[in-house]
N, C-alpha and C positions, 0 to 999 in steps of 0.2 A: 616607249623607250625611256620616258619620262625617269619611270619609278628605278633606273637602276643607277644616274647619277649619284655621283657621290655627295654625302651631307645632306640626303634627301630629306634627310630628318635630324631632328636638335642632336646634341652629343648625347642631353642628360635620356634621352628618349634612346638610341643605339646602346650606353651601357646599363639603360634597364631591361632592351631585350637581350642583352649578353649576361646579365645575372645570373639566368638558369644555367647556361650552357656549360661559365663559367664553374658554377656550384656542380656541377654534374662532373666536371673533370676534377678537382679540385677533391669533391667529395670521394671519387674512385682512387685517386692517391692515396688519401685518408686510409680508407680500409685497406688496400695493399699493406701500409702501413703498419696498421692497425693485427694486420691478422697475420703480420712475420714470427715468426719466432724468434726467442730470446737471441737464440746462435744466431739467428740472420743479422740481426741488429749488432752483431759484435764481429762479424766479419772485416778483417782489417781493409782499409781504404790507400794503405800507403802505395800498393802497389799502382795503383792506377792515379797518383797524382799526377806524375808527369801530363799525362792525358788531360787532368783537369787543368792543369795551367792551360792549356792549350782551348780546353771548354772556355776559361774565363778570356783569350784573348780574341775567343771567336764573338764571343758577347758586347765584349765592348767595343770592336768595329763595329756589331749590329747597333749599340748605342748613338756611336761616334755617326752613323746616317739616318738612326732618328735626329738630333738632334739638329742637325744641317739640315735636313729633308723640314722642319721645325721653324729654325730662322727665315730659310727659303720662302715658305709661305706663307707664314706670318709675317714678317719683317722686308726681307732682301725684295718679293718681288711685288706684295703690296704698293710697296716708294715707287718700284718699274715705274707698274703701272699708273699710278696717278700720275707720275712724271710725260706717260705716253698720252693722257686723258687730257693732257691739259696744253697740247700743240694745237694750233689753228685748223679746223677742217678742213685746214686745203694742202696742210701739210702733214696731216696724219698717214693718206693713202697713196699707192703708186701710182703712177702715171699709166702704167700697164701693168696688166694683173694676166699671166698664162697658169692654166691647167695643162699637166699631160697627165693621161687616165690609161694607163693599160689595162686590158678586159679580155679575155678570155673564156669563152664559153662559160660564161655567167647565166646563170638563174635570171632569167628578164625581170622579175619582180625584184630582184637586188639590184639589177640593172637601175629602174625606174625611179628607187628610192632614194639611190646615192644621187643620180642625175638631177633628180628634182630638189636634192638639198644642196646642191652645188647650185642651180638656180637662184633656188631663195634666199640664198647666203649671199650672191653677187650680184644679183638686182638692183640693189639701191644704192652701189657703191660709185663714189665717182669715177673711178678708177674705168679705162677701155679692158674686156675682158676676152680672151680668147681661150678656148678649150680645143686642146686635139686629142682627138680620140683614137687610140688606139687601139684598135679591135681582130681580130681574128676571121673578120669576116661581114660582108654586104648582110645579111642576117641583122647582126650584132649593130653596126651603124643606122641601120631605120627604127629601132628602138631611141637610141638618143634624137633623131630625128624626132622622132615623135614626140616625144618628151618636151622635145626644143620647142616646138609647133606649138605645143598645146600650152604653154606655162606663160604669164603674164610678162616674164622678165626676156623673153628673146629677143626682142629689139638691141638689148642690151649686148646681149652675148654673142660673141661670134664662133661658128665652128669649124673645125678642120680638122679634114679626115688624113690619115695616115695609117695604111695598112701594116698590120702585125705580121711578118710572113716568116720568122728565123730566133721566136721569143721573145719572152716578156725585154730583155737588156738588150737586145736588138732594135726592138721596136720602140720603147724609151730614146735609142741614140738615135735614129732617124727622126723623129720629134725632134732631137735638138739642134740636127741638124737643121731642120726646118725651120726652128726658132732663131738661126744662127744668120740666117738670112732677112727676119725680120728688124725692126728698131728696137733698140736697147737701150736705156740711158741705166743710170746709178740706181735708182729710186724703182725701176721696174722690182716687182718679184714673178716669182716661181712655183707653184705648185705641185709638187709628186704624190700624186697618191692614187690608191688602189684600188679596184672598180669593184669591192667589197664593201666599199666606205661610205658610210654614211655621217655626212657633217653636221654637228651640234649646232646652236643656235647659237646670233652671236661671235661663231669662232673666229671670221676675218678681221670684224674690230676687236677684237681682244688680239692678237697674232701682228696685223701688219702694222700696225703703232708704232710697234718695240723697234722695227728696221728703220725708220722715220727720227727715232730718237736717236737710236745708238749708230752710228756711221758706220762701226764696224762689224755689225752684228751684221754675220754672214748666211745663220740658217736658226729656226727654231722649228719644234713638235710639238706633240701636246698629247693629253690625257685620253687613254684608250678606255673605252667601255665594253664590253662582251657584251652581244647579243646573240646568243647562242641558241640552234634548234638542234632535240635528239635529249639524250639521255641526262638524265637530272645531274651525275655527277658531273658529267664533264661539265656541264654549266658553271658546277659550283668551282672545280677544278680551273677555269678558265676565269671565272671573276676572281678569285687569290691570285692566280698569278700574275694579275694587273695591278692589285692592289698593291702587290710586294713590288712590281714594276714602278709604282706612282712615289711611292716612296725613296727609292733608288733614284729615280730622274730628276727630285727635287733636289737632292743631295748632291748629286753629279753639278747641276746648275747652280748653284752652289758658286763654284767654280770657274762658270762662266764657259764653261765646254762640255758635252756628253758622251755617249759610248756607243751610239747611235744615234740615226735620224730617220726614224721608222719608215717602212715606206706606204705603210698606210697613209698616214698624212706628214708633211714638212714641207713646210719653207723655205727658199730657197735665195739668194741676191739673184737676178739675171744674168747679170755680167760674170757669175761665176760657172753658172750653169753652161752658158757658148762658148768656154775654156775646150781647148782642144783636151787639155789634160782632162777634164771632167766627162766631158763626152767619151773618152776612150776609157774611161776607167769603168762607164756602163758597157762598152762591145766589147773589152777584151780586156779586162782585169784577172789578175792570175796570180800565182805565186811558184817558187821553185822548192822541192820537196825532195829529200835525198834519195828515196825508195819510188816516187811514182813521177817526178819528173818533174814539171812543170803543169798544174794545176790549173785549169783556167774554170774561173767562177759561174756557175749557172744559176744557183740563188744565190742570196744575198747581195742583190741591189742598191740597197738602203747603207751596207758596210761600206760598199768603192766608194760612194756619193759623202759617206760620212769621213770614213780615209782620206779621200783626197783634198776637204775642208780640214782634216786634222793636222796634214803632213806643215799647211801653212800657217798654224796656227790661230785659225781662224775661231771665232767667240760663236757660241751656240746657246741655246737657251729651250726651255722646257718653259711651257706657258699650264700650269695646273689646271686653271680654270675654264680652259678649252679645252671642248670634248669635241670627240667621234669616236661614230659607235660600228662595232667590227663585226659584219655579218659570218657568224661561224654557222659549223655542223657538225657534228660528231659521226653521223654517219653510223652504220649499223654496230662497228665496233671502237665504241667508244676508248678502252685502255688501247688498244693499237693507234688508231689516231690521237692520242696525247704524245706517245711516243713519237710517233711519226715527227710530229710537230716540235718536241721537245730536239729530235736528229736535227731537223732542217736549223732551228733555231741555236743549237752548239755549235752547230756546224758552221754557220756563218760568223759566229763569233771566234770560234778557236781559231777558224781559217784568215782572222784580220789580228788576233790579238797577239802573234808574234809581230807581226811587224810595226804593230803599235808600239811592243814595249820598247823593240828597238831604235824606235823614236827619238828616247829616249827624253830628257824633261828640257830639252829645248823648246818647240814650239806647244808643248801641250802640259798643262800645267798638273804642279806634281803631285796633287790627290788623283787627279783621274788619269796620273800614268801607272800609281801605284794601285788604283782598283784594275787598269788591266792585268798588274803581278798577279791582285789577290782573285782573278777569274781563274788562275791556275789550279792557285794555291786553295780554295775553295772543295773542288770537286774530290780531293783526298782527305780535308779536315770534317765534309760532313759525313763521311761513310768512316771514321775514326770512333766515335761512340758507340755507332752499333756492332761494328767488327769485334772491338773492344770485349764490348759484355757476353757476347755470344762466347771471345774465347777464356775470357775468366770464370762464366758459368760452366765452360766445358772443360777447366783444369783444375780451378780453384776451389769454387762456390757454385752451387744453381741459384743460389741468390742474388747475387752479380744483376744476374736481370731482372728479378724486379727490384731491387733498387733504382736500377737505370730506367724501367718502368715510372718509375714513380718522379724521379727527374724529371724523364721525357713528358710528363704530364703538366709538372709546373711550371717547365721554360719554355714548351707550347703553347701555354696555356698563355701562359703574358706575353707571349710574344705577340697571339693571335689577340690579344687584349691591346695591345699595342695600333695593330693596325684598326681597331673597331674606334681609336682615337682620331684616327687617322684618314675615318669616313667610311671603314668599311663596314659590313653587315654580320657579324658573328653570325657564324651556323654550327649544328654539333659534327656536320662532319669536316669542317675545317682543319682540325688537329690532322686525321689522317690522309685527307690532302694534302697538308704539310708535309707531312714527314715521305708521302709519294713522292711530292717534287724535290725533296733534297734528296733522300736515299735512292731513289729511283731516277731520280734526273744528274744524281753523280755518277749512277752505273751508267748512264747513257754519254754523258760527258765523257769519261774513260774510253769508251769503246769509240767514239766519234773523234776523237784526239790523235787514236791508231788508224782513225778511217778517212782522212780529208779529204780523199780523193771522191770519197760516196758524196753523189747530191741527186736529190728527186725530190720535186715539187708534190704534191698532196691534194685529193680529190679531187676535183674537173680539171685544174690543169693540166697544161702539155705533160706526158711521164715524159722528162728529160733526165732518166735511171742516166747512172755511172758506167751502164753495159759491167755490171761484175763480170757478165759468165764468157766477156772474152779476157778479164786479167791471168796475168802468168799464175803459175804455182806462188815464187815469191811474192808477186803481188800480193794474194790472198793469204799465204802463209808467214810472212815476215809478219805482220803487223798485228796478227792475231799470238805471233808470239812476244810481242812486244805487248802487247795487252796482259798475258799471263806473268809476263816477271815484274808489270809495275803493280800488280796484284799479289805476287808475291813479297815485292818489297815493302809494301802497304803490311802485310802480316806479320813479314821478320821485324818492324818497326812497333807493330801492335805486343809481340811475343817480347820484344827486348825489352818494354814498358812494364807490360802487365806481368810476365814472369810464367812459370809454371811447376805442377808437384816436381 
């Protein structure tokens, strides 16, 4: 697992294996180039200005969160930490320290890996440690039993069991319920995370510090790693989307607040977690919807938990240099399970980011109310370029697209140059993994936007489908026509741009 943290290797060492890559994209520009014809090169570009303001204002939000994501780790949370490194051992850690683990027909060797790095993480802390386990089944609980049994640190640890019988945010609020009955002071924390997860070394002292310092600091996350089995893209596919993740989450904190609190792993105060509000926001958080009613949440756990720390304005924080590593699978079909995943992941987000905005910039401060606008506004600006070129090649020019070709090469190209600053590992097929997860992950964002109501969980877990096949006609039909006229709007705005013979 070692080898896929990030900055495994010197900087000057990552952009001398991105030279080729680089040279290989860079040089394919070139000859497009190179091999236009005179006409191509004189094709007028007035029509499609409009469009490029819009390219350059997309650019510079991309800059404006290097450059935070930049201070962030250099600067802003470096000071954190020494600042948390330098409190008295006996005031760095909590008095009590709870895990709650839901698990669900887990692969017993993920089982075994998570549980034993949850051990060696809190072994030596001084902190009292309780873990409940939340499992799906007498099966599932003699594995951590075992686990527990076998590993040096279980004198230390205590367990408790608590049956999974109604889902994963069922079985979360009965834990806290349970938790709700134990002792709590200020100084306790909280634990959420996911019986997929396996914890980095290190992460509790780097993580529970921060709460020790800042009084008000309510929840923190931290750096996800893909450890992925099955098919080489999705691998490569699923380590970008983290990397572009790690960079967003530095920028967010930044701010001093996020856009979530993963539920793979976060931090949590105690005292905020035995909130009746918090507990209810895991068994029955929902929303109201003008077409399908009232919405009640089946995933996204990690959003209520994050919402309801937002609603009080409550300080959050991204810790970079703590890792956990996320036991994935692709599965026989890899492009289906990206999407799959890409559905569940819009979907928890579309389904919180109205009420965010509505928020409004009282308790949540006004970069990251205005990144919940630009989650909107997003999913329409990056399907704008390619729409774009397709219809000016189709009215105009056939040169149109490669031109845009030859863009799409350079501002890829440094973007993915970007993040290889950034720790990540330049590969050659990065670029069109890119361009997968925007153009393909804004067609999914659209269709997810008209479908809120859809939600299903993804390989071994519970299917807890939407039941489509009892919605009305309108059910199914409104929203699929709502989906063809912001697609049309998307076009008349692209034609009134770009123009035609």
């Amino acid at each position: 697992m070692d080898k896929s943290i990030r900055y495994d290797v010197s900087l000057g060492m990552r952009l001398l294996r991105a030279m080729p890559v680089v040279a290989v994209y860079f040089g394919l520009a070139l000859v497009i180039f190179l091999f236009l014809p005179d006409r191509a090169r004189a094709i007028p570009l007035e029509s499609i200005a409009v469009l490029g303001i819009i390219g350059i204002w997309r650019y510079l939000w991309l800059i404006t969160h290097c450059i935070r994501a930049a201070i962030y780790e250099h600067i802003y949370y470096p000071k954190l930490k020494f600042q948390a490194n330098q409190l008295p051992d006996d005031e760095k850690y909590p008095n009590r320290l709870y895990f709650l683990i839901p698990t669900f027909k887990e692969k017993p060797q993920v089982t075994r890996s998570m549980f034993n790095s949850v051990l060696n993480e809190t072994g030596q802390l001084p902190s009292e440690v309780v873990v409940f386990v939340n499992s799906g089944s007498e099966e599932e609980d003699d594995i951590f039993r075992e686990v527990h049994r076998d590993h040096p640190a279980s004198g230390h640890v205590k367990l408790e069991f608590v049956r999974q019988s109604a889902g994963k945010r069922q079985g979360m609020a009965d834990c806290l319920y349970s938790l709700s009955n134990m002792p709590v002071d200020d100084s306790d924390i909280v634990v959420l995370m996911d019986g997929d997860t396996v914890l980095g070394k290190g992460i509790m002292e780097k993580c529970l510090p921060l709460f020790a310092l800042r009084p008000n600091l309510d929840a923190v996350t931290t750096d996800n790693i893909s450890v992925t089995e099955g098919h080489w893209l999705y691998r490569k596919w699923y380590t970008l989307r983290f990397a572009m993740r790690h960079r967003y989450m530095k920028s967010l904190s930044l701010s001093g607040q996020l856009q979530v609190l993963t539920g793979r792993f976060s931090l949590f105060r105690a005292r905020e977690c035995v909130k009746p509000e918090f507990i209810a926001s895991l068994e029955n958080d929902r929303i109201k919807h003008w077409l399908h009613g009232e919405i009640k949440f089946v995933t996204g756990d990690d959003k209520s938990t994050w919402y309801t720390l937002l609603k009080k304005g409550s300080e959050m924080l991204y810790v970079p240099d703590a890792i956990i590593y996320c036991m994935e699978d692709s599965g026989p079909t890899p492009v289906r399970m990206s999407i799959q995943k890409m559905h569940r992941w819009f979907g928890n987000m579309l389904r919180n980011n109205g009420r965010a905005i509505g928020l409004g910039m009282g308790g949540q401060k006004t970069f990251v109310w205005w990144c919940h606008v630009d989650q909107r506004l997003s999913m329409f600006t990056s399907l704008l370029g390619p729409v774009s070129a397709l219809w000016a090649s189709l009215w105009l020019s056939p040169y149109y697209l490669l031109v845009y070709a030859i863009l799409v090469l350079l501002v890829r190209t440094l973007y993915i140059l970007i993040l290889t600053l950034e720790g990540h590992r330049l590969s050659l097929v990065d670029i069109p993994m890119l361009l997968y997860t925007q153009w393909v992950g804004s067609i999914v964002k659209i269709y997810t936007l008209f479908h809120l109501h859809k939600q299903k969980w993804n390989s071994h877990r519970t299917n807890m489908d939407d039941k489509a096949q009892r919605e009305s006609l309108l059910d199914y039909a409104i929203p699929k026509m709502e989906m063809l006229l912001c697609y049309a709007g998307l076009l008349t705005f692209v034609i009134s741009m770009v123009g035609s013979k």
